[in-house]
Structure formats: structure tokens, C-alpha cells
C-alpha positions in Angstrom: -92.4 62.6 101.6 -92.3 59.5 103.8 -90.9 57.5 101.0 -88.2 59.4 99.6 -86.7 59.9 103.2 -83.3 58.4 103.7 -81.2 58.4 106.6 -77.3 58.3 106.6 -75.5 55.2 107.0 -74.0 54.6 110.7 -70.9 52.7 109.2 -69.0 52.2 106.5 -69.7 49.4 103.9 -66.9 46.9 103.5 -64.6 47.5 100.1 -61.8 46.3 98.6 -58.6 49.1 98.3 -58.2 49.3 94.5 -56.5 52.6 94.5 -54.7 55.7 96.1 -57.4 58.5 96.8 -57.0 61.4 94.9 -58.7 64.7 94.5 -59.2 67.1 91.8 -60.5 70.8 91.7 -61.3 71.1 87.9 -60.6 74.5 86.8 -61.8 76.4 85.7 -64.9 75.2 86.1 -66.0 77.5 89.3 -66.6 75.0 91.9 -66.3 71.0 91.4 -64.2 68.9 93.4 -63.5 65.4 92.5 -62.3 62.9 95.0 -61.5 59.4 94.1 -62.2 56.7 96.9 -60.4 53.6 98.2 -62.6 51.5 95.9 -62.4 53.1 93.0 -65.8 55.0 93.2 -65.9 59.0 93.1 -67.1 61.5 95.7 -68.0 64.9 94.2 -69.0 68.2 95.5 -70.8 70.6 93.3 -70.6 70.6 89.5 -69.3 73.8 88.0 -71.0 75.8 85.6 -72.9 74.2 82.3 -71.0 75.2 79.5 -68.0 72.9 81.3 -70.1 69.7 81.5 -67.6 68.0 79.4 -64.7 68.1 81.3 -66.5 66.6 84.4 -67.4 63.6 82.4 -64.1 63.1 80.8 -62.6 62.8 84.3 -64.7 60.4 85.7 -64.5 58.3 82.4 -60.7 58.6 82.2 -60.5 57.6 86.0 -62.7 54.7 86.1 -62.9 51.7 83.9 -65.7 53.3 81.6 -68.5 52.9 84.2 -67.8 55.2 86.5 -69.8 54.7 90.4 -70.3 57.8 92.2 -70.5 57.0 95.7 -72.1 59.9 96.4 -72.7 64.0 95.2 -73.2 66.7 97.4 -74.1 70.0 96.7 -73.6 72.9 98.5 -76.3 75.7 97.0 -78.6 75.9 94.0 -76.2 78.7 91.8 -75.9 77.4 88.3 -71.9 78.0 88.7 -72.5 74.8 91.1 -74.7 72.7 89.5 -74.8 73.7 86.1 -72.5 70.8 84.9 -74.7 68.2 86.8 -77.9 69.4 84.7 -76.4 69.4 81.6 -74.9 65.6 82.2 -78.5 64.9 83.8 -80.6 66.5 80.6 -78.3 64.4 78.6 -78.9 60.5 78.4 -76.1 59.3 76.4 -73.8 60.8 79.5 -76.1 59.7 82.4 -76.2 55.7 81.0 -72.4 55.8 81.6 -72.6 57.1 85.7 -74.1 55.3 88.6 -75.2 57.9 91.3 -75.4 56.1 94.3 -76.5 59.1 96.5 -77.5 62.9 96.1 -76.7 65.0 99.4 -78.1 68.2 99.8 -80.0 70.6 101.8 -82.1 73.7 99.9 -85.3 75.2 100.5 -87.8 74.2 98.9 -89.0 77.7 98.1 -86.8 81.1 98.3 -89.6 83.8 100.3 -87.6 86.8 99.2 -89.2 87.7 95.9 -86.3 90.1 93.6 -85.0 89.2 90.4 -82.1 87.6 91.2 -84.0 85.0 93.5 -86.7 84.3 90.5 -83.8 83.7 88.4 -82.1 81.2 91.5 -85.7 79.4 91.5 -86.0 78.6 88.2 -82.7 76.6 88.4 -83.5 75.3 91.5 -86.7 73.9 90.4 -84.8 72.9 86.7 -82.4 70.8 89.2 -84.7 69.4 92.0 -86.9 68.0 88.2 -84.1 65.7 87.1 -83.4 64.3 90.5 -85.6 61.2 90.2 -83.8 60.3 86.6 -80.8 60.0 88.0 -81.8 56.9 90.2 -80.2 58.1 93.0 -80.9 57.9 97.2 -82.0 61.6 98.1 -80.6 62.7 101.5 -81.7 65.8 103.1 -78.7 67.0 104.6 -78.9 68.0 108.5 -76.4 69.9 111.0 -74.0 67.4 112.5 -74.9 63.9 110.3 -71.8 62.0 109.1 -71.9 59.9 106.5 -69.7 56.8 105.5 -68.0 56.0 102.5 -64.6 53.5 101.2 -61.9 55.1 103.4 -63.9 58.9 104.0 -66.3 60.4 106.4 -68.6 63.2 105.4 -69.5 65.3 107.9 -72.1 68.0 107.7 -71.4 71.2 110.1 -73.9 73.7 108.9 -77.3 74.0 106.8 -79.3 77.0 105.9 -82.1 75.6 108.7 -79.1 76.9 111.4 -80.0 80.5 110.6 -84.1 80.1 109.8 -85.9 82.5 109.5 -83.5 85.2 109.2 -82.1 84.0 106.0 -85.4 83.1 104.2 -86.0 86.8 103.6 -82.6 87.7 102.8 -81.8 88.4 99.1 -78.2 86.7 98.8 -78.8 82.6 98.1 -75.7 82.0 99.5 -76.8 82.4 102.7 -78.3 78.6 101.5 -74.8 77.1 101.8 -74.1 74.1 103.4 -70.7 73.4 104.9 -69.1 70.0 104.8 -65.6 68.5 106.1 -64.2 65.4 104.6 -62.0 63.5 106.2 -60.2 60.9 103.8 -56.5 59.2 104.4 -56.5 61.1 108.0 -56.7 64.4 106.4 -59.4 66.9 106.8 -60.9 68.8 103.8 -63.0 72.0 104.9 -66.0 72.5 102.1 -67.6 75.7 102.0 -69.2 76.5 98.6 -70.0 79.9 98.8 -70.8 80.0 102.4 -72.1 83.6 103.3 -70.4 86.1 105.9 -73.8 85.5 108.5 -73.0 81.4 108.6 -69.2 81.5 108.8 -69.9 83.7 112.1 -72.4 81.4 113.2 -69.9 78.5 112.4 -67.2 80.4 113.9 -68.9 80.8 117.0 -70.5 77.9 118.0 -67.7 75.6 117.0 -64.3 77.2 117.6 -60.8 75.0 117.3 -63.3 71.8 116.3 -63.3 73.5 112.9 -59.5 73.2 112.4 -59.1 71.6 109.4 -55.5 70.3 107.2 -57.8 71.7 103.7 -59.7 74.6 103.2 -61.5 75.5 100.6 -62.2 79.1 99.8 -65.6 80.2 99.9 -67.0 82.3 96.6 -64.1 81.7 94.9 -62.5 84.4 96.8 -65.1 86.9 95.6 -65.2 89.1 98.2 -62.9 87.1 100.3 -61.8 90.7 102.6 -64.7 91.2 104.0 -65.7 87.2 104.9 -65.0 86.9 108.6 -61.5 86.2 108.6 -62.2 84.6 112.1 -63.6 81.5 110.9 -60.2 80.6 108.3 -58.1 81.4 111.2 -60.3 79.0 113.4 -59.5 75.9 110.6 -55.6 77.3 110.3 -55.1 74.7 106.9 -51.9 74.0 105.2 -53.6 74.3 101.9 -56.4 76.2 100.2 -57.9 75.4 97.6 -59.5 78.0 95.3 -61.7 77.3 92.7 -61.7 79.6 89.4 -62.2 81.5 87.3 
């Protein structure tokens, strides 16, 4: 709708350095990275799984003064092993009165077309998530191929979205495919983000960007499920010093 359509900032706010960025890959937690701004506010992508809520919230509380801001959240897919902590801190109000969510970044369709049992299950918890958005009190962005987005010291940029490969992947039976693919770039280095970006959108990735994808971070996609047969092209394309790979 009209009215719950943001667009991204063109520039960076002005902030006061309080702090060293950091950033942490909670483990094991499946996918959450943490990244601690300039200003003291957080950057997060993804959430990890439910049962490991509590370690997400103790690091932002432990990292802040009590109150921490999140300056924004991205998510990459709708799996519960990526937004299954951000539910349960969502479904419970003593935990969300201690965060400000400035901003929730993501890009999902609204409806999955293939109809198995795994994609029910996927709907379910995309529709449990997409219910507590509003309580949270946060901007919504729909993510788009090629926005960048400004924060304290970062830039966000978005490289893919599942819309690149429509409508191939809206009959496809692997959510995955979903995935959107971020790089960060924070204190001149450059994160790669891939969630659990499928084998069809690395090649897509792959080939219509090239050397621009060469990144200092990578993060490895699916947790390294399956990690010989993802187009090996596209990591050698980013060539990183460091990989980061999310558990268990």
C-alpha cells in the first residue's frame, strides 16, 4: 500500500563516533550477524533460529547502554533458522520495550505459488512474521536490485532479490531461491551477505556482475550445506580474505 511505502535514504544522517564498529556471527545460532555502528546503534541481518532468542537479546543489551537502537534489520528469506529469533523477541513484549527498530529491510513474496509441504510449512512462518511487523514500529522497506542504503559509517547495498529470476522461481519448490543478497561496506571493508542464496541466483549474480562482486568478507551461503555443488564461480568472483560461516 501507498502508505507503507518507504524509499531508501540518499545520504547518510549526521552522527556522533561513539565507538569502534564491530561485528558478530552469533553461533550457533544458524544465521545472525550483528554489526555495531559508529554511533553506537546495531545493524543486523537475519535472526537465527527461535529457541536461541536469548542470546540475540543479551548482546544487544550487553552492547548498548540498556536501550539498544537498531538502525536497521534485514532479512534475507522467510526460513525459521533466519527469523526465528526475531519472532520470538517480537511475540514477546517485555523484550521488544527494550529495542528500537528503526527500519525492517526485506524483500519476500507475498505468496509462495508452488503448493508442497515444505512450502505450506515456509508460509505459515512467513505469514507468522509479515503479522508482527506493524508491532514493532518500524519503517518497512521493500528491498529492490541495486538500492543502497545509508547508515553511521556503512552502506548497504542490495545486489539481488528473488524479482531478478520471476517467474521461474515462483514455481520452484526450494524457498531459497527467495534470497536476497546484500554487501555492506563499513570502515572501507566490504562484507558479502548471502543468506542461503540458491545455486540459480549465484549464477545469475555471477554473470551479470563479474569482478564488481569482489568483496574483503564473504559469508557462506546455507551454512555450507551443500556448499560443493554452489557455483563455485561466484566465491571466486568475490576472492575474500575471510569467510564467515554460520553454524551449526
Amino acid at each position: 500500500p501507498a502508505e507503507r511505502t518507504n524509499l531508501p535514504m540518499l545520504v547518510e544522517e549526521p552522527y556522533t563516533v561513539k565507538n569502534t564498529p564491530t561485528v558478530t556471527l552469533l553461533n550457533p545460532n544458524n544465521l545472525c550477524m550483528v554489526y555495531k555502528l559508529s554511533n553506537g546503534e546495531f545493524l543486523i541481518l537475519d535472526s537465527g533460529c527461535m529457541p536461541q532468542y536469548p542470546t540475540l537479546h543479551k548482546l544487544l543489551m550487553d552492547n548498548s547502554d540498556g536501550k539498544p537502537v537498531i538502525a536497521a534489520w534485514f532479512f534475507s528469506h522467510f526460513h525459521q533458522d533466519h527469523n526465528g529469533a526475531f519472532v520470538s523477541i517480537t511475540q514477546n513484549d517485555e523484550l521488544l520495550k527494550d529495542l528500537t527498530i528503526k527500519r525492517i529491510i526485506y524483500n519476500w513474496p507475498q505468496k509462495l505459488v508452488s503448493d508442497t509441504a515444505r512450502n505450506r510449512d515456509d508460509q505459515a512462518n512467513l505469514l507468522k512474521w509479515q503479522s508482527l511487523l506493524d508491532k514493532t514500529g518500524a519503517q518497512i522497506f521493500q528491498a529492490r536490485t541495486g538500492q543502497k542504503y545509508y547508515f553511521s559509517g556503512a552502506e548497504l547495498e542490495l545486489l539481488w532479490t528473488f524479482e531478478d529470476l520471476v517467474p521461474y522461481n515462483l514455481f520452484d519448490d526450494d524457498t531459497n531461491i527467495t534470497c536476497t543478497g546484500y554487501r555492506l561496506t563499513i570502515e572501507g571493508q566490504t562484507h558479502m551477505l548471502l543468506g542461503d542464496t540458491s545455486e540459480d541466483e549465484m549464477r545469475c549474480a555471477y554473470k551479470r556482475m563479474g569482478d564488481y562482486l569482489k568483496s574483503d568478507f564473504v559469508q557462506l551461503a546455507h551454512h555450507g550445506h551443500g556448499s560443493f555443488k554452489s557455483p563455485f564461480e561466484l566465491y571466486e568472483f568475490v576472492n575474500a580474505d575471510v569467510v564467515f560461516v554460520p553454524g551449526p
